[in-house]
C-alpha positions in Angstrom: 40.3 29.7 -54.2 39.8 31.7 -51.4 42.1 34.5 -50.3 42.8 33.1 -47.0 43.4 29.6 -48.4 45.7 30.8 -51.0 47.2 33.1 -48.5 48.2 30.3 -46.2 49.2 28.0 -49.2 51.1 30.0 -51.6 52.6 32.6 -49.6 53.0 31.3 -46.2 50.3 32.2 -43.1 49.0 35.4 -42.9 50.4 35.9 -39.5 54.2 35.2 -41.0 55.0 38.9 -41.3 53.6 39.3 -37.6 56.1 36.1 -36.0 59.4 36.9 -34.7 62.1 35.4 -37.1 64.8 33.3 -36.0 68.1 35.5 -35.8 70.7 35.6 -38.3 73.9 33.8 -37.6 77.4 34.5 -38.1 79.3 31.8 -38.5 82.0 29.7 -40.4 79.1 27.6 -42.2 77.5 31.0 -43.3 80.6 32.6 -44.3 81.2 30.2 -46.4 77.8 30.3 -47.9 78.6 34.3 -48.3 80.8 33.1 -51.6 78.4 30.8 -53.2 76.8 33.7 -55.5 80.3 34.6 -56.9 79.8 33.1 -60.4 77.5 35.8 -61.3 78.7 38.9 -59.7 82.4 38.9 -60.6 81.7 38.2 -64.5 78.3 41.3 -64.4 80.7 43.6 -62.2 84.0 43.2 -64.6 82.0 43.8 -67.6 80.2 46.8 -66.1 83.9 48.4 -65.0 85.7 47.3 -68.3 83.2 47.9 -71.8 80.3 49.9 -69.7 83.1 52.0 -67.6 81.0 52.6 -64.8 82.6 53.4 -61.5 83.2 50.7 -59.2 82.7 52.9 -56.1 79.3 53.0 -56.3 78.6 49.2 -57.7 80.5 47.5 -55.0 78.9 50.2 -52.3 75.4 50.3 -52.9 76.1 46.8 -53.9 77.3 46.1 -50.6 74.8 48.2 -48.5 71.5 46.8 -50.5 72.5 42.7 -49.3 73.1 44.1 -45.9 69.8 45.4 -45.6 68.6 42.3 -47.5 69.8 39.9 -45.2 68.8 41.7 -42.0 65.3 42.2 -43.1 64.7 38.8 -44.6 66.6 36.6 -42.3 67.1 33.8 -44.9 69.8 33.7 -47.8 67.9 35.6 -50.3 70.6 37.1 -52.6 71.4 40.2 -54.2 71.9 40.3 -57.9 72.9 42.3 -61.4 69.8 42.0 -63.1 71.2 39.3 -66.1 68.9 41.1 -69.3 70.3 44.7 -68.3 73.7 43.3 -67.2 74.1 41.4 -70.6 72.7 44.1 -73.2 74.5 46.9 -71.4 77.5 45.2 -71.7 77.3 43.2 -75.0 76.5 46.8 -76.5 80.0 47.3 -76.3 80.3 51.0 -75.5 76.8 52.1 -76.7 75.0 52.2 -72.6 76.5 55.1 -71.5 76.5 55.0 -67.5 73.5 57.4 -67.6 71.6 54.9 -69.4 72.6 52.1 -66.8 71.1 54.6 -64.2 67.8 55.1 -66.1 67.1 51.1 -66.4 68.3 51.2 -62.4 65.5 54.4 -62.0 63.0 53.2 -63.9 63.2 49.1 -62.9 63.0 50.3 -59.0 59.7 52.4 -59.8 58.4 49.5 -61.7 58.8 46.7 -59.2 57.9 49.6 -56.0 54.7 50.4 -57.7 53.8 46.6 -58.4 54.5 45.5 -55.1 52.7 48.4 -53.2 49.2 48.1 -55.2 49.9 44.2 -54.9 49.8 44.2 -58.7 52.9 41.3 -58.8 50.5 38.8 -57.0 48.2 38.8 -60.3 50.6 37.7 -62.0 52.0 35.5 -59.9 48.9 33.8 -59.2 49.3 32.4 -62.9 52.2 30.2 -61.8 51.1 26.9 -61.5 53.6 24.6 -59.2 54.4 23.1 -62.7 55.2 26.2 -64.1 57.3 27.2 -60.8 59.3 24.0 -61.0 60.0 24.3 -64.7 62.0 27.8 -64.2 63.4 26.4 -61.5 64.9 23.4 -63.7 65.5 25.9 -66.5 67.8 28.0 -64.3 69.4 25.4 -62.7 70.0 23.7 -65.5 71.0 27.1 -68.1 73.6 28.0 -64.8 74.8 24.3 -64.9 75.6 24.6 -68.6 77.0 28.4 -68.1 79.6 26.8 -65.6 80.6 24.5 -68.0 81.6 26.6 -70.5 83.5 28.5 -67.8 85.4 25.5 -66.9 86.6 24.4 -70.5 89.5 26.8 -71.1 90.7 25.3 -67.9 90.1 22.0 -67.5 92.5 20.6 -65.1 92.2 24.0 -63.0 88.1 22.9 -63.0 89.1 19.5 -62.3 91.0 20.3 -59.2 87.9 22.8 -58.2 85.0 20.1 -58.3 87.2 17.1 -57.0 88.1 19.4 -53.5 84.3 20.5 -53.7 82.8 16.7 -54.0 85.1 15.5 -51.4 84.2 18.4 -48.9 80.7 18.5 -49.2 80.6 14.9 -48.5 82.6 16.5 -45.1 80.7 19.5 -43.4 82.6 20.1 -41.0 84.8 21.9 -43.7 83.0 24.3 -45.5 83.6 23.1 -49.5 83.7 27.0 -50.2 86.7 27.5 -48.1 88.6 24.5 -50.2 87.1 26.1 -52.9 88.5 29.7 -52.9 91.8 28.3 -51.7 92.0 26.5 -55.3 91.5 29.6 -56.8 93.7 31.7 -54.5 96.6 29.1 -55.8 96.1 29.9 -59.3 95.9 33.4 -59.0 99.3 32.9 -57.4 100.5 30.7 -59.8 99.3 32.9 -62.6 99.6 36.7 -61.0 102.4 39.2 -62.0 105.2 39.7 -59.9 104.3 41.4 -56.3 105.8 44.8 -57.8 102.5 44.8 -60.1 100.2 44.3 -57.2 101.5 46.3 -54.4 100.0 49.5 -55.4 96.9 48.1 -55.7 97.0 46.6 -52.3 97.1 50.5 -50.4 93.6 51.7 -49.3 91.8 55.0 -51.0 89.5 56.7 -49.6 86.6 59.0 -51.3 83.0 60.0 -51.7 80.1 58.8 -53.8 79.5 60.1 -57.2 75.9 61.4 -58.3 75.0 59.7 -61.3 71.7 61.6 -61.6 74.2 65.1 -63.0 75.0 63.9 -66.0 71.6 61.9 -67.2 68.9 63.5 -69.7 65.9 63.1 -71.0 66.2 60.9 -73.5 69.0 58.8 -71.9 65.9 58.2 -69.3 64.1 57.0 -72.2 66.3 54.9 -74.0 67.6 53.4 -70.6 63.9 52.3 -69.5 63.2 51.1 -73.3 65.9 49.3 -74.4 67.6 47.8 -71.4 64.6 48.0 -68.4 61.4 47.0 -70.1 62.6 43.5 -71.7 64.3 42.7 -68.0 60.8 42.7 -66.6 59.7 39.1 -67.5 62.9 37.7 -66.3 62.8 39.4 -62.9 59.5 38.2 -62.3 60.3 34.6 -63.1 63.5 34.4 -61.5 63.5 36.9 -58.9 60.3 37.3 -57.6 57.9 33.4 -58.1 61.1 31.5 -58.3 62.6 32.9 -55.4 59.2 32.9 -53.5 59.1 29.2 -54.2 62.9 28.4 -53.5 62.7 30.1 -50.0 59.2 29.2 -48.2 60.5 25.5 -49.2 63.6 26.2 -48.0 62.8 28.0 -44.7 58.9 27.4 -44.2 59.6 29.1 -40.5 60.5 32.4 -42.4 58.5 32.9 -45.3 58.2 35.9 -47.7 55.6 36.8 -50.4 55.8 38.3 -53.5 54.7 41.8 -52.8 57.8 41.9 -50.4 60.2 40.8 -52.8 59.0 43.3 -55.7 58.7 46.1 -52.8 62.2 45.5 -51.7 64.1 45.5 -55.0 62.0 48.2 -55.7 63.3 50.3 -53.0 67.1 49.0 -53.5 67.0 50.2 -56.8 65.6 53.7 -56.3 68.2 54.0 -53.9 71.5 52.8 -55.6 71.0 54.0 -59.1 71.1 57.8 -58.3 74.8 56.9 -56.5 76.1 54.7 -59.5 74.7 51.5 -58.5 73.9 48.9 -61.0 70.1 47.5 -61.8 69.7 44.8 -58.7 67.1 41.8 -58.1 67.0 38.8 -56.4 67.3 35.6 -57.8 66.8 32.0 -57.5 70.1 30.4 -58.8 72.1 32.9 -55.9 69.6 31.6 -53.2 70.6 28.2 -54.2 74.2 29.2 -54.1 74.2 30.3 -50.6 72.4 27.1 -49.4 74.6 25.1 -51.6 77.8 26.0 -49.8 76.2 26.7 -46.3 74.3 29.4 -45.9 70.9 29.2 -43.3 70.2 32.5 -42.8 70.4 35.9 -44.0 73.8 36.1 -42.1 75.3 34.7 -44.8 74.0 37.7 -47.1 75.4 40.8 -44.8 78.5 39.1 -44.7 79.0 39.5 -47.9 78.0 43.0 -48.4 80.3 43.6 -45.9 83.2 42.3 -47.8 81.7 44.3 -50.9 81.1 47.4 -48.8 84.7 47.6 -47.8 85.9 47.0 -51.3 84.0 49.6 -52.5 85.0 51.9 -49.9 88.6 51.2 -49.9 89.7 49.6 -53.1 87.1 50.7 -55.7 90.6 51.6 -57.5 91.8 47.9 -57.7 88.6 46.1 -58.2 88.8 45.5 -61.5 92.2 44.2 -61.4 91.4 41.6 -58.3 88.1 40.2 -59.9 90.0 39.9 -63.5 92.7 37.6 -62.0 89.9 35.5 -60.4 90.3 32.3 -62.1 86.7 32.0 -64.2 87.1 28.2 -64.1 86.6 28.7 -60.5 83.6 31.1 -60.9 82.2 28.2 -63.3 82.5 25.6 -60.1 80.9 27.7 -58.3 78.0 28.6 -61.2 77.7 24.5 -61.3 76.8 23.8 -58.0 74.7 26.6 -58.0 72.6 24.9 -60.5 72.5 22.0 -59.4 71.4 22.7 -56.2 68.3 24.9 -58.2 67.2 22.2 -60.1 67.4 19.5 -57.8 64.6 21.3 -55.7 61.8 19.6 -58.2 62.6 16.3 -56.0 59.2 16.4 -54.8 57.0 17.9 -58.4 53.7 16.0 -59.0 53.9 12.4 -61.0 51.2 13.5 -62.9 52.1 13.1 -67.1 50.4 16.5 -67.5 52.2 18.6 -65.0 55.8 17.0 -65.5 55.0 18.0 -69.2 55.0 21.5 -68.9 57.2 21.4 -66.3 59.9 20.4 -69.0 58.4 22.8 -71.5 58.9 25.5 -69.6 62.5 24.3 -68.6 63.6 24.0 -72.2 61.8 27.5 -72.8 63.5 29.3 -69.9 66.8 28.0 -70.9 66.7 30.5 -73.6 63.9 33.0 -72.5 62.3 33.7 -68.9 59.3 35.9 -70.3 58.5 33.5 -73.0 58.8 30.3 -70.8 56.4 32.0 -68.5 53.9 32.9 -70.6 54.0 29.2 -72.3 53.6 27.8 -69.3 50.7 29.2 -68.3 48.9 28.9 -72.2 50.2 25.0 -72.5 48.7 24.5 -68.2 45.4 26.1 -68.9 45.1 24.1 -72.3 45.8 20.6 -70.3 43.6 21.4 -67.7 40.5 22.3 -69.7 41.2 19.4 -71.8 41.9 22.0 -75.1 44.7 19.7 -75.6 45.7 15.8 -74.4 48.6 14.3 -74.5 
């Protein structure tokens, strides 16, 4: 295919980085769509402060100042993330990451993606992703956050009961953002559950203090186990989920604003080089919090500042209390939230091909991605190739 055919079809015109965007808005609709990527922060953020011990100064800060810039520049509700593969081997190491470490995989991950998105080296693999292949992460995702939720929900089952009845019954109402309903749920539990008010007060008083420099205390070969053991194996998954998936999800979306996938890997790239020297944690984008934002409201990238407002002041004011406040968040709540998040990612295959072929490795690739992103991808593109050059029939 040509390049300025592909250029128009898979990544938008090639005047779309030239048109003005439509403006952010700030609004109760987008405020409300600020929450809708809770499910996976609080868990990521909780486990980095309590087995990993990083400080939560610099993860809720750089947290909070990377979706700023995020939403300003991309003017849609593309999300900031914990990279999940990092996230989950740092913490499930259970003390054996050092902080250090977590910078390296930060360090190294924002090189990575910086350098593939500069020399345009993301679009070669990209341009492997079939729309079946696309559609079967999408419906892996959706479906692997669905089932995450679920679990979530089952030590609490009236608690998640309560959550998806006031969330069915307001999104069938817009004029009342079902996030708002939502987060009052679980604002009543953590009331009903909390400690007395002697145990919170304390926590409740603002502190004040600068940034630490992560980059002090790292060496040599904490640079090298960081990048090998936590960054490398990341790699697949971020360019499934966080760079073709959310390419897909948002020129669907928002066809007046799209983006490409050199601008995705560029900017997580530069977020990444920029947080993990100050304590941030490895960051990406990400399909499943995209469809979390749109699920509960959010239309622009409004939605995304807002909430690395809210994260910016935590982290500025109560990195001291963090810990505490997302803890008491009830996680059958987080697991509502993780539910419609997936459902609103899967359902975008509405409009996938008929064809027996294509909606055959589009459920391949689901059932692969549901349990690896890198190894879905890559048999997607084998099992694609093999139906189209008749290698294979079905």
């Amino acid at each position: 295919m040509p390049e300025s055919q592909e250029t128009a079809g898979a990544h938008g015109p090639p005047s779309a980085g030239r048109r003005k965007r439509p403006a952010n808005r700030y609004d109760l609709a987008e405020l409300a769509g600020a929450f809708g990527d809770l499910g996976t922060l609080i868990p990521f953020v909780v486990g980095y402060l309590t087995v990993t011990r990083l400080d939560a100064f610099g993860i809720l800060v750089m947290f909070g100042v990377s979706a700023i810039l995020t939403g300003w520049y991309y003017k849609t509700p593309i999300p900031i993330q914990p990279m999940k593969a990092i996230g989950s081997a740092a913490i499930g190491a259970a003390g054996a990451v050092s902080p250090a470490m977590v910078c390296a995989a930060g360090l190294f991950t924002g090189l990575f993606w910086l350098v593939a998105g500069a020399t345009g080296t993301v679009k070669l693999a990209s341009a492997l992703a079939a729309t079946p292949i696309v559609h079967g992460i999408l419906l892996g995702l959706g479906l692997t956050f669905m089932t995450q939720g679920i679990q979530m929900m089952r030590p609490d089952p009236w608690l998640a009961a309560a959550g998806l009845a006031v969330t069915f019954a307001l999104l069938a109402r817009p004029a009342i953002p079902a996030m708002f309903g939502l987060m009052l749920v679980g604002l009543a539990a953590v009331i009903w559950m909390s400690p007395s008010s002697d145990a919170w007060w304390p926590l409740l008083m603002p502190t004040f203090r600068l940034p630490r420099f992560a980059l002090a205390d790292m060496t040599w070969q904490q640079f090298v186990a960081g990048s090998a053991l936590l960054a490398i194996p990341q790699i697949p998954l971020t360019l499934g989920n966080a760079v073709i998936a959310v390419r897909a999800e948002n020129n669907e979306l928002f066809a007046d604003r799209p983006v490409t996938e050199r601008q995705l890997a560029v900017t997580q790239g530069l977020i990444n080089l920029a947080a993990a020297p100050l304590g941030g944690i490895p960051m990406c984008h990400g399909a499943g919090g995209m469809a979390g934002h749109v699920r509960f409201g959010a239309r622009t990238g409004g939605s995304v500042v807002m909430l690395g407002g809210m994260l910016l002041v935590l982290g500025l004011c109560y990195s001291h209390a963090v810990g505490a406040l997302f803890e008491a968040f009830p996680r059958a709540i987080l697991g509502v939230i993780l539910f419609f998040a997936g459902s609103e990612l899967a359902i975008t295959i509405r409009k996938m091909s008929t064809e027996k072929g294509d909606v055959y490795v589009m459920l391949v690739v689901a059932a692969v991605a549901m349990w690896n992103m890198g190894a879905a991808f890559v048999a997607g593109v084998a099992l694609h190739a093999a139906l189209r050059r008749a290698w294979i029939r079905l």
